[in-house]
Backbone as CSV, one residue per row, in Angstrom:
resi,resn,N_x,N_y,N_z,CA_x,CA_y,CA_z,C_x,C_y,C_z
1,UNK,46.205,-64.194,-35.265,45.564,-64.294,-33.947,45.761,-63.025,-33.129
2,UNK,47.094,-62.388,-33.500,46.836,-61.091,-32.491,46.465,-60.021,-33.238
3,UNK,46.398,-59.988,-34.298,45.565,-59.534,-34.758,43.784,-59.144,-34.228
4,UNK,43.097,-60.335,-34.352,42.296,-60.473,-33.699,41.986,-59.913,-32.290
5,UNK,42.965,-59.800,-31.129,42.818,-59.602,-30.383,42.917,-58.135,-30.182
6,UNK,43.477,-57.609,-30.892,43.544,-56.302,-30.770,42.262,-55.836,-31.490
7,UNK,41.786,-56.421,-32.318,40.184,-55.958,-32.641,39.053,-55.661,-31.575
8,UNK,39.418,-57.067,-31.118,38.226,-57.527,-29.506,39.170,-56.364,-28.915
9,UNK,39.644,-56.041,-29.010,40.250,-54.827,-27.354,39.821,-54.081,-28.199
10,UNK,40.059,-52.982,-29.534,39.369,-51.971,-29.600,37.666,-51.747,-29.582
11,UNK,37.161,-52.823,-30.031,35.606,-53.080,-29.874,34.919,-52.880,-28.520
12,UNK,35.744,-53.549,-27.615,35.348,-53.822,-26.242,35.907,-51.622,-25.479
13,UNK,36.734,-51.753,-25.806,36.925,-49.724,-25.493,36.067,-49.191,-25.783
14,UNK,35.847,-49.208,-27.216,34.766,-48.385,-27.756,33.462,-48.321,-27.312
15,UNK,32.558,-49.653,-26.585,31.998,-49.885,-26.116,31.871,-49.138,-24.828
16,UNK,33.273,-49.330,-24.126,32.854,-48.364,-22.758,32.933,-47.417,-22.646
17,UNK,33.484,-46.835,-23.399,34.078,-45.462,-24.011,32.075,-44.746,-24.436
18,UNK,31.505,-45.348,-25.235,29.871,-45.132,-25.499,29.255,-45.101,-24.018
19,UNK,29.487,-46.684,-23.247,28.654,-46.623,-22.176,29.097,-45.505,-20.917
20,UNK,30.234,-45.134,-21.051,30.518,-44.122,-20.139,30.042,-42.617,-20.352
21,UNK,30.313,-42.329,-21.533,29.495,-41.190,-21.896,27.959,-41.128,-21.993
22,UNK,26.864,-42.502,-22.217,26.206,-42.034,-22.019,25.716,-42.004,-20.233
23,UNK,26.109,-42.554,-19.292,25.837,-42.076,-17.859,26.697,-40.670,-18.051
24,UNK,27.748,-40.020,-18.160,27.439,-38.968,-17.969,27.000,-37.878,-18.755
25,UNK,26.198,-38.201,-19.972,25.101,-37.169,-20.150,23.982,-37.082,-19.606
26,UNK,23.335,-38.603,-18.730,22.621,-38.314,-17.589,22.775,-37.240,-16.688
27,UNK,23.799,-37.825,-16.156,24.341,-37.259,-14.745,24.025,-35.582,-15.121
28,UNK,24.491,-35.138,-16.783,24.256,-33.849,-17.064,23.083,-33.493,-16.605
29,UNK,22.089,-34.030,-17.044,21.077,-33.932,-17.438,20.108,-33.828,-16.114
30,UNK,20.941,-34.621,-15.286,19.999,-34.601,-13.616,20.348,-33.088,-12.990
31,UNK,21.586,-33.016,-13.275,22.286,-31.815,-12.465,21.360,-30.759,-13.521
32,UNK,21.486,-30.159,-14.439,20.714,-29.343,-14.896,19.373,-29.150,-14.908
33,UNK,18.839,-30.296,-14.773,17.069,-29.714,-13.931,16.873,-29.668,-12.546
34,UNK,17.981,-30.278,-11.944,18.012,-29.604,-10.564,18.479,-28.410,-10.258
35,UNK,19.291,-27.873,-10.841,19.572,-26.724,-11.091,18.342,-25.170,-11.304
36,UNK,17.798,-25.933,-12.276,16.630,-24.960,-13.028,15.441,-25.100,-11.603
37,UNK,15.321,-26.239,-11.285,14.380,-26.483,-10.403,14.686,-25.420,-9.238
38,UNK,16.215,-25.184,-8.468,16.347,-24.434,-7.391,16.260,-23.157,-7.729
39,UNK,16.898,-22.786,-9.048,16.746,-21.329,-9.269,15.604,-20.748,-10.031
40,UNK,14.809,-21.501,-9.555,12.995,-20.992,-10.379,12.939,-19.392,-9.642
41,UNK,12.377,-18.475,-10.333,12.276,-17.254,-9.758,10.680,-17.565,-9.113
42,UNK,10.805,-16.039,-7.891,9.066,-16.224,-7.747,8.646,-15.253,-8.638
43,UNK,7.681,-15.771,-9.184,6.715,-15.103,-10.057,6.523,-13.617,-9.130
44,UNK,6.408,-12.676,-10.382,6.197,-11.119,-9.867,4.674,-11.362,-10.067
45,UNK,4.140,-10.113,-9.765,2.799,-9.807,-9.722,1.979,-8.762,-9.464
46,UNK,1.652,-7.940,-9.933,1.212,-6.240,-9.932,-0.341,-6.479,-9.511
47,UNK,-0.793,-5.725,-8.126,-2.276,-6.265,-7.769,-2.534,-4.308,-7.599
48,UNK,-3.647,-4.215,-7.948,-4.309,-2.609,-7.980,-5.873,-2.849,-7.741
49,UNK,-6.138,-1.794,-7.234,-7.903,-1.478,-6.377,-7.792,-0.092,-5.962
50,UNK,-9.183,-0.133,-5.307,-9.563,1.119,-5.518,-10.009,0.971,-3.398
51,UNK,-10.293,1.847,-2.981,-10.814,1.850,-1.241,-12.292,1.851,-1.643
52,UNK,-13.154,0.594,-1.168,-14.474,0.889,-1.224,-15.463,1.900,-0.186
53,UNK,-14.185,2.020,0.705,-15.106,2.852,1.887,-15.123,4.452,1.396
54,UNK,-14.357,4.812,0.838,-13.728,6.136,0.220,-15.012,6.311,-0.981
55,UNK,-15.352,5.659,-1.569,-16.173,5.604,-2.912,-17.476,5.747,-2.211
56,UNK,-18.202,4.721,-1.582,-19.673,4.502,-1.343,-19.933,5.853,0.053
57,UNK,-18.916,6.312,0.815,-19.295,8.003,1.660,-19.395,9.188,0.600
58,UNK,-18.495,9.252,-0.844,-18.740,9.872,-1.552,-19.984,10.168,-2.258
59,UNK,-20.320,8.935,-2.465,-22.096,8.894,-3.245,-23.255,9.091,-1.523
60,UNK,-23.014,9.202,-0.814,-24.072,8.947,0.132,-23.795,10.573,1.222
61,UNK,-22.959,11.194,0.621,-22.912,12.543,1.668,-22.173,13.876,0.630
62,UNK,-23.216,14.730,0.965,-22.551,16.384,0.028,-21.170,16.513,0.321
63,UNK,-20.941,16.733,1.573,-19.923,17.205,1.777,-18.456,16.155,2.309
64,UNK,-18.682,15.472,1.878,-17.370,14.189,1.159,-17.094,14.099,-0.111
65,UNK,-16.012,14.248,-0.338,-15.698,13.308,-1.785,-14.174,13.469,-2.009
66,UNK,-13.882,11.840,-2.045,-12.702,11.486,-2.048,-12.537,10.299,-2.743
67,UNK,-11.422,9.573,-2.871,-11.046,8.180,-3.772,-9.228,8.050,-3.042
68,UNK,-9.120,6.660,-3.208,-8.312,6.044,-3.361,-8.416,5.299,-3.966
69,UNK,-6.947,4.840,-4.368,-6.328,4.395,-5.416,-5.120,3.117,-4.560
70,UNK,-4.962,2.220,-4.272,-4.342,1.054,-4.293,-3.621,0.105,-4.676
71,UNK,-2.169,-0.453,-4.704,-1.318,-1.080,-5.744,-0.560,-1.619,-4.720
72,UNK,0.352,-2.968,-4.868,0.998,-3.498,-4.475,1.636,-4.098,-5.746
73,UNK,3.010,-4.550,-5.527,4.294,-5.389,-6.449,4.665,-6.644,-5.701
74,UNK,4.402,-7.924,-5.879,5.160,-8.971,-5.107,6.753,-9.196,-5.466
75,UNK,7.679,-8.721,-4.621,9.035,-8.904,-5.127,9.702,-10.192,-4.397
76,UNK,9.249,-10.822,-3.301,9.805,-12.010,-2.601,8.398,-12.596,-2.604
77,UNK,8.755,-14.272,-1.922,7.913,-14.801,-1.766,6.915,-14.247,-0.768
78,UNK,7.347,-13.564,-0.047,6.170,-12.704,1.175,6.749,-11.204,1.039
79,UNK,7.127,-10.616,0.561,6.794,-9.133,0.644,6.634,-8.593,-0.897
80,UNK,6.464,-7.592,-0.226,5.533,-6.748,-1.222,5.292,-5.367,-1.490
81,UNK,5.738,-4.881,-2.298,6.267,-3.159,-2.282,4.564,-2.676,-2.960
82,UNK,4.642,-1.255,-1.425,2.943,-1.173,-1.354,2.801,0.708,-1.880
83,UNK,1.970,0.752,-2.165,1.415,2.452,-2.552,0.086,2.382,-2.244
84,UNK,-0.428,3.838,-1.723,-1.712,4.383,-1.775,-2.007,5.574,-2.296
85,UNK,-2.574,6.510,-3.238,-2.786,7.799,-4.060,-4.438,7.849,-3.761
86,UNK,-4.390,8.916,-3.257,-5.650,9.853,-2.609,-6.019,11.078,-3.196
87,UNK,-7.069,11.878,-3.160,-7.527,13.157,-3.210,-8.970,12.753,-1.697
88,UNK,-8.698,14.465,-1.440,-9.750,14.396,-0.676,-10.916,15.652,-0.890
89,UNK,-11.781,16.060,-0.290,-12.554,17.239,-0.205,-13.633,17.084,0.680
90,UNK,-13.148,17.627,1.784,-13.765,17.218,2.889,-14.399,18.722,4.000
91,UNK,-15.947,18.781,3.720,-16.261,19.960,5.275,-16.441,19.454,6.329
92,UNK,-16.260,19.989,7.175,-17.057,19.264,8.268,-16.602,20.374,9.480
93,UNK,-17.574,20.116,10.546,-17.664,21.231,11.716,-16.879,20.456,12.889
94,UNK,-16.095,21.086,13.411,-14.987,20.511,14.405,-15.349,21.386,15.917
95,UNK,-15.820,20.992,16.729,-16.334,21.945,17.962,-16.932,23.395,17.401
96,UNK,-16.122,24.151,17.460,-17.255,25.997,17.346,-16.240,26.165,15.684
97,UNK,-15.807,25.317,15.357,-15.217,25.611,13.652,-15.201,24.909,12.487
98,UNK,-16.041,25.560,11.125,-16.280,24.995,9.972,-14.931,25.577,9.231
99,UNK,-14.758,24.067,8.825,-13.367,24.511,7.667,-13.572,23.091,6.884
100,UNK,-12.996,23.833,5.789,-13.416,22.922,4.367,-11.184,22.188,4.229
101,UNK,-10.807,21.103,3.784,-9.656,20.656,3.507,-10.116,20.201,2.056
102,UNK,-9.311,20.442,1.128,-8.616,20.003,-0.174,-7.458,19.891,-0.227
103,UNK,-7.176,18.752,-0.856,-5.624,17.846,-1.138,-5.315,16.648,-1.726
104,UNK,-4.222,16.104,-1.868,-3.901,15.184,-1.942,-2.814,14.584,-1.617
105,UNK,-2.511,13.200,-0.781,-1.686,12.616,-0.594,-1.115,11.329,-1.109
106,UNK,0.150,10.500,-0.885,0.434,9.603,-1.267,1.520,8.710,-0.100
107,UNK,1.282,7.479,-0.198,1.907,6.549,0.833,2.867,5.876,0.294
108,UNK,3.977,5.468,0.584,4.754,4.092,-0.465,5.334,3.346,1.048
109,UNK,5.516,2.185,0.693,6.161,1.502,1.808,6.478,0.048,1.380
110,UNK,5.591,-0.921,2.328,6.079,-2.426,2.076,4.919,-3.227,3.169
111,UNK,5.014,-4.249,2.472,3.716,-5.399,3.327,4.633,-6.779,3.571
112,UNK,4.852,-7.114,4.457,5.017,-8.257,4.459,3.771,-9.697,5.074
113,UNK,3.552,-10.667,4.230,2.759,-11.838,4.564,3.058,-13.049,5.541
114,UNK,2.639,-12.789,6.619,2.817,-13.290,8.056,1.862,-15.102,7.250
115,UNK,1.180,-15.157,6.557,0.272,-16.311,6.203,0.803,-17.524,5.547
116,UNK,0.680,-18.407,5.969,1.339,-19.726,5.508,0.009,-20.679,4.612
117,UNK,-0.384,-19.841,3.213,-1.254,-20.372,2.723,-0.821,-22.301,2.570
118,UNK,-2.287,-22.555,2.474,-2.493,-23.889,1.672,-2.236,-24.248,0.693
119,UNK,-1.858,-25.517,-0.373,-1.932,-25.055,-1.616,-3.272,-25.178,-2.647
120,UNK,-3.119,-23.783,-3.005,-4.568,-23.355,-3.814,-4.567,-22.507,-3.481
121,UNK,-4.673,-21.894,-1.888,-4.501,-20.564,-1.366,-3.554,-19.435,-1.697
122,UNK,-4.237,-18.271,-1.860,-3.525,-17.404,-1.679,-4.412,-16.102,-0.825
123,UNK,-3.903,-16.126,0.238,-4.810,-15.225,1.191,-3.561,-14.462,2.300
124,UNK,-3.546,-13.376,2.827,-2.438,-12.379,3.423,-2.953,-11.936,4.751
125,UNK,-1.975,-11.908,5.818,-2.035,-11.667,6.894,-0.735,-10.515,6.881
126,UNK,-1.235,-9.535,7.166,0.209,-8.641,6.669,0.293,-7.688,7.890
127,UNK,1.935,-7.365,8.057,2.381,-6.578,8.766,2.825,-5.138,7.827
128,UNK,2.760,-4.255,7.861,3.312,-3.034,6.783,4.345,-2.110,7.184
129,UNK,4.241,-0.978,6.773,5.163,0.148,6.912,4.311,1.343,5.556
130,UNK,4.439,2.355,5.957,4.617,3.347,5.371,4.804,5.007,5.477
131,UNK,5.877,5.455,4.363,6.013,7.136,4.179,5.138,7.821,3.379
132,UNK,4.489,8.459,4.675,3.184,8.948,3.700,3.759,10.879,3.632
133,UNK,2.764,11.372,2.428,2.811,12.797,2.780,1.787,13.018,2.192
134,UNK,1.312,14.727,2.197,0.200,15.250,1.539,0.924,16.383,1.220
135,UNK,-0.199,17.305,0.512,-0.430,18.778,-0.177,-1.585,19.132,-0.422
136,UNK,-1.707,20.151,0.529,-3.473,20.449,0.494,-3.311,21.642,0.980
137,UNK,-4.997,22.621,0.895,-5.183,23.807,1.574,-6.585,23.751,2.038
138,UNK,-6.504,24.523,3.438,-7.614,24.536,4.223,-8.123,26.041,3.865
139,UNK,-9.604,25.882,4.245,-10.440,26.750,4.063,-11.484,27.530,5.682
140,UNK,-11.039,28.124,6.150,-11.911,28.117,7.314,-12.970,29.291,6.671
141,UNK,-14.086,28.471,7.313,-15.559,28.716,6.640,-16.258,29.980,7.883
142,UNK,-16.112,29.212,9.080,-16.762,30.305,9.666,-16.443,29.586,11.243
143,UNK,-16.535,30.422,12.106,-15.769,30.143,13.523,-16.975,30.813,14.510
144,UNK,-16.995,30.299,15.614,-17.621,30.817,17.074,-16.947,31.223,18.072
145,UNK,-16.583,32.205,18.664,-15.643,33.107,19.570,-16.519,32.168,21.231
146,UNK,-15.519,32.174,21.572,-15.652,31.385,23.067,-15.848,32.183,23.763
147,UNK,-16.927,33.155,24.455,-17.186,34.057,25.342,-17.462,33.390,26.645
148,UNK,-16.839,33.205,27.645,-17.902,32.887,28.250,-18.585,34.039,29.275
149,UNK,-17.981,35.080,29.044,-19.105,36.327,29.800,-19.325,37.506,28.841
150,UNK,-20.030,37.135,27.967,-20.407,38.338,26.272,-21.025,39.417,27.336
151,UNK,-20.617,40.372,27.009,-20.910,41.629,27.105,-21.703,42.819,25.719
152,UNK,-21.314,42.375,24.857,-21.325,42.945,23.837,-21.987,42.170,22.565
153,UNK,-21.651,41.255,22.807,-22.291,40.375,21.970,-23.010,39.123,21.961
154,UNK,-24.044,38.356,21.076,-24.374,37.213,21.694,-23.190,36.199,21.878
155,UNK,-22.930,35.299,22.556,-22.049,33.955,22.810,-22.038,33.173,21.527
156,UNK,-23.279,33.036,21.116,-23.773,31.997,19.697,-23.202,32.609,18.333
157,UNK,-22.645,33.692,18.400,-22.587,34.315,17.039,-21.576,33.543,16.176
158,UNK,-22.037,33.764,14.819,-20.989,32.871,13.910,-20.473,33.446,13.585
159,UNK,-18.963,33.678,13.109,-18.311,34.650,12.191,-17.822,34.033,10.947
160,UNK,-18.143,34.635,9.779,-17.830,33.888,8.194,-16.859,34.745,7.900
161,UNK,-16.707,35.753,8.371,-15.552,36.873,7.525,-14.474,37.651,8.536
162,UNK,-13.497,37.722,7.969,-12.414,38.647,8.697,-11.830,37.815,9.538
163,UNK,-10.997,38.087,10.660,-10.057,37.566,11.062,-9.811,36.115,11.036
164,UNK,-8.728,35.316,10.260,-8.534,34.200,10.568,-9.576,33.701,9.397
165,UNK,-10.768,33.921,8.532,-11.166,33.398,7.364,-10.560,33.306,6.376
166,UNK,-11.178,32.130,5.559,-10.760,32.358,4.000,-9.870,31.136,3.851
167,UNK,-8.981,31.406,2.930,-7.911,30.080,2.641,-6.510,29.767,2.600
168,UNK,-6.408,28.966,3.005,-4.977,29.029,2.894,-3.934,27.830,2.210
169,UNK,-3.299,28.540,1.530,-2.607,27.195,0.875,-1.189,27.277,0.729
170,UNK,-0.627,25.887,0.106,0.495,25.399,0.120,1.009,24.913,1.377
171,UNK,0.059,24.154,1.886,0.351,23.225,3.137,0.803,21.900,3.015
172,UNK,1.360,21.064,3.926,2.243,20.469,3.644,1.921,19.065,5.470
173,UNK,1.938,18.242,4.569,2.690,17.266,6.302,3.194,15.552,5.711
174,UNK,4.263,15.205,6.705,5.184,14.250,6.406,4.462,13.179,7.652
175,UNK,4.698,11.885,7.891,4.275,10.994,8.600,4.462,9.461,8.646
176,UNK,4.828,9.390,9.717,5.220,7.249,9.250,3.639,6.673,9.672
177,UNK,3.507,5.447,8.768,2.169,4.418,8.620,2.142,3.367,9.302
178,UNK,1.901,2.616,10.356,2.278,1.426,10.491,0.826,0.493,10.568
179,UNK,0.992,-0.239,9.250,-0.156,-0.759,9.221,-0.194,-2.677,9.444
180,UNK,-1.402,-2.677,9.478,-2.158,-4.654,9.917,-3.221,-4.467,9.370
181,UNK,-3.239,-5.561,8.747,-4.527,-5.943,7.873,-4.440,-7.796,7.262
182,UNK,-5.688,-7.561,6.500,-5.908,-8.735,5.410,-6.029,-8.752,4.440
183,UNK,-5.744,-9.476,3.752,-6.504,-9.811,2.293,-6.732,-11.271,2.070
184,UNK,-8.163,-11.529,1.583,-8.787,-13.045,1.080,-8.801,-13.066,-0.337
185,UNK,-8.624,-13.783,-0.902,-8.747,-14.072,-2.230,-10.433,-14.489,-2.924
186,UNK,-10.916,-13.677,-3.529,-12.443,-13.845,-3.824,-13.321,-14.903,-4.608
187,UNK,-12.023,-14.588,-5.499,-12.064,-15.721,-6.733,-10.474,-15.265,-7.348
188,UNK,-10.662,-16.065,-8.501,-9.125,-16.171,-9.304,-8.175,-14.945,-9.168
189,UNK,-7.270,-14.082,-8.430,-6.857,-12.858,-9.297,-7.932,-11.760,-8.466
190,UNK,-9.059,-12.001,-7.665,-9.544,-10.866,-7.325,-9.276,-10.766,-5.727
191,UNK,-9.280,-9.731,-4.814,-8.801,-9.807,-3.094,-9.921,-8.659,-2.872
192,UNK,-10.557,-9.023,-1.637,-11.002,-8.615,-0.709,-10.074,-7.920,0.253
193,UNK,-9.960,-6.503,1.183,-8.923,-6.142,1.747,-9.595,-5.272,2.833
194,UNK,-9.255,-5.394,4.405,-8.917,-4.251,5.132,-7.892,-4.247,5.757
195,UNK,-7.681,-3.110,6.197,-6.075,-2.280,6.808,-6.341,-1.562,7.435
196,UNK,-5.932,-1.942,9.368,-6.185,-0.416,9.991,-4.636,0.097,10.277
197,UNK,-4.416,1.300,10.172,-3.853,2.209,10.309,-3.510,2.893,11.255
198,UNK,-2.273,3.250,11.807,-1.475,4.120,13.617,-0.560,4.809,12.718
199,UNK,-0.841,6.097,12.480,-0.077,7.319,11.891,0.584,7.968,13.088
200,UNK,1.966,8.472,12.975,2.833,9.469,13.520,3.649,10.021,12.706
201,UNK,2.707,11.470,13.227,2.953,12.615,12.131,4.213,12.854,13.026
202,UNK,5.017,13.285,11.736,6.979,14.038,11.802,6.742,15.435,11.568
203,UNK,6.047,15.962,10.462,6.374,17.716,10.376,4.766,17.791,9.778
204,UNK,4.288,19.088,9.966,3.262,19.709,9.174,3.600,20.957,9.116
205,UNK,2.711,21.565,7.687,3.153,23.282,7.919,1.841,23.560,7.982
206,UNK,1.097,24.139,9.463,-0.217,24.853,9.235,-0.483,25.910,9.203
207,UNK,-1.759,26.706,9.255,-2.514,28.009,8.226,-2.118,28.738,9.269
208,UNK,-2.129,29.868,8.413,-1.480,30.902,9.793,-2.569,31.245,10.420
209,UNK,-2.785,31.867,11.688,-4.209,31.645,12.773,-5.165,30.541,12.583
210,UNK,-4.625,29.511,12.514,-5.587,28.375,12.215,-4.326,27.086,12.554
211,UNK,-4.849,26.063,12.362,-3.986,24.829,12.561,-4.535,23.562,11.098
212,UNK,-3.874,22.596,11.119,-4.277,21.353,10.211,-5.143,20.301,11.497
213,UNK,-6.553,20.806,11.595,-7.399,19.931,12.250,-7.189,18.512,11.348
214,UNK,-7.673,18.302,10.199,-7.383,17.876,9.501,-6.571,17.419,8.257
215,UNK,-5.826,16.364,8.161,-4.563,16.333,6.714,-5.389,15.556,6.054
216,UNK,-5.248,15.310,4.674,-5.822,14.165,3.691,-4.886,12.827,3.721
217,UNK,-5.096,11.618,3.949,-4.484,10.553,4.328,-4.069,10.222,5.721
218,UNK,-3.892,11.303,6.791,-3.724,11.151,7.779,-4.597,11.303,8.969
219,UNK,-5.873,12.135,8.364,-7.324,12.101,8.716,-7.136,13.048,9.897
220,UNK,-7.956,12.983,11.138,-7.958,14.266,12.220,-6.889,14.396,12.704
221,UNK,-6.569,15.872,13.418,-5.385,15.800,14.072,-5.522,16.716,15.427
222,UNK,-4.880,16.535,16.821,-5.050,17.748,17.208,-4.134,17.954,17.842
223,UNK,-3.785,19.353,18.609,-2.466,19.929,18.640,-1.637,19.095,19.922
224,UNK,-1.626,18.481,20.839,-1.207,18.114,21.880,-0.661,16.416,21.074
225,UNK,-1.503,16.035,20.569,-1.153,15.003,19.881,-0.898,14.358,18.646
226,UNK,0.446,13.825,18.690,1.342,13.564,16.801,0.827,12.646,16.347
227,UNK,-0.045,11.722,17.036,-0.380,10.525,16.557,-2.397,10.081,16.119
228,UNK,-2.343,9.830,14.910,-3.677,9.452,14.177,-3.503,8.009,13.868
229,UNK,-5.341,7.891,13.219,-5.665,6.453,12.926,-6.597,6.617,11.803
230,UNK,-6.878,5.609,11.091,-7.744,5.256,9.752,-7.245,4.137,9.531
231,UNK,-8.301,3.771,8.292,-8.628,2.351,7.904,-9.253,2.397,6.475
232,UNK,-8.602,1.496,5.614,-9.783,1.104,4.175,-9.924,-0.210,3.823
233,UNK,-10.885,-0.563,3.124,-11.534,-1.766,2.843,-11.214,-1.672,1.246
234,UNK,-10.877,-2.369,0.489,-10.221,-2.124,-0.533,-10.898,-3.784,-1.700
235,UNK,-10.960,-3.660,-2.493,-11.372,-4.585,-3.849,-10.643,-3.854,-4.898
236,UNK,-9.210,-5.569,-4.739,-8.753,-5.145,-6.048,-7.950,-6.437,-6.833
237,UNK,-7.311,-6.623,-7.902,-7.325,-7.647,-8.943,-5.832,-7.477,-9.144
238,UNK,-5.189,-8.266,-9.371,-3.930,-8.877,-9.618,-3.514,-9.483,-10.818
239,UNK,-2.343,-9.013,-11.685,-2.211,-9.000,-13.034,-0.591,-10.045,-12.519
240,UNK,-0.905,-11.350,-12.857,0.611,-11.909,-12.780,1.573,-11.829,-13.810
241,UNK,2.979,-11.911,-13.792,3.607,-12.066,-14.611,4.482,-13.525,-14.378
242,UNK,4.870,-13.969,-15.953,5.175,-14.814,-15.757,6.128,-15.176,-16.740
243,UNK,7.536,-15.827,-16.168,9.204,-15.581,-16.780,9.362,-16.973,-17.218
244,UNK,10.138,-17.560,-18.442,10.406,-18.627,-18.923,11.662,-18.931,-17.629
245,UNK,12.123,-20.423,-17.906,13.023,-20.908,-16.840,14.492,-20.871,-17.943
């Protein structure tokens, strides 16, 4: 008989000894997809375009031609490490002076998404930043002398040669970006984009008897004042990546 009983007691252990282990391989099992669940990464995501406003003045005028180039990285759930890469080639007549600019610049900074999409949405209300610079050389084409009592000569005359003509290079200017804009989502992976732009230029190096009327990326400039503006409209597509858990 006690025999017996010591059977029924090891049977009856063994039993709870099973039923206890299996609640806590549950319990494992809850805690580890809650786990995985909190530490889900956010998906990265590499989005690139081109400035449509930069492209369609190029085809529609001689003396334009330029491109940008466009990229953003999503590294948080709302920001976003941003670049812009430019060339320009630009004439144009500025009061009594033709001068031609060639260059190129580049921007890097950051966007952050002010937008509290829906779900399905993905559309950006963004605040930015950026360090922009260039490298370019100006060309002064031909100039008009400000008489206003010619004696000697007509008032209207143009001058193409000698003092202060010709080109000059290895120019240089530094500048902070502070940009606002949008982006809508078009369809799957594709964005619609504009961004206007409040530049304050930090250093330039300009032409000797001449100035940087113009920088490439930082657009007009003139001497009393450090601060410019621009804007691009941009179409571009987004390549996600995507990490096992």
């Amino acid at each position: 008989m006690k025999q017996v009983h010591i059977w029924v007691f090891c049977i009856s252990l063994l039993s709870c000894l099973q039923f206890v282990n299996g609640q806590e391989q549950e319990l494992i099992e809850i805690e580890v997809s809650d786990s995985l669940d909190t530490k889900e990464k956010t998906p990265l995501s590499l989005r690139f375009g081109a400035d449509l406003y930069r492209l369609i003045r190029s085809q529609t005028s001689d003396e334009y031609n330029s491109y940008e180039i466009v990229g953003d990285l999503r590294i948080r759930e709302n920001l976003y490490l941003a670049m812009e890469l430019g060339t320009i080639d630009f004439t144009q007549q500025s009061e009594r002076v033709n001068f031609t600019t060639t260059g190129s610049y580049y921007k890097l900074g950051f966007d952050f998404n002010m937008y509290d999409n829906w779900e399905g949405m993905d559309n950006h209300v963004v605040l930015g930043m950026r360090f922009a610079s260039s490298a370019h050389r100006q060309k002064l084409n031909s100039y008009q002398l400000l008489d206003r009592n010619p004696f000697w000569q007509d008032p209207e005359t143009i001058i193409a040669s000698g003092f202060a003509t010709g080109e000059s290079d290895n120019l240089s200017a530094l500048w902070l970006e502070f940009v606002v804009g949008f982006k809508v989502q078009l369809v799957k992976n594709v964005y619609a984009g504009l961004s206007l732009r409040l530049n304050r230029l930090l250093n330039d190096t300009p032409p000797k008897n001449f100035d940087n009327i113009y920088i490439p990326g930082f657009n007009s400039k003139t001497e009393d004042n450090k601060f410019g503006a621009g804007f691009n409209y941009t179409l571009s597509y987004r390549i996600p990546f995507r990490f096992k858990k």
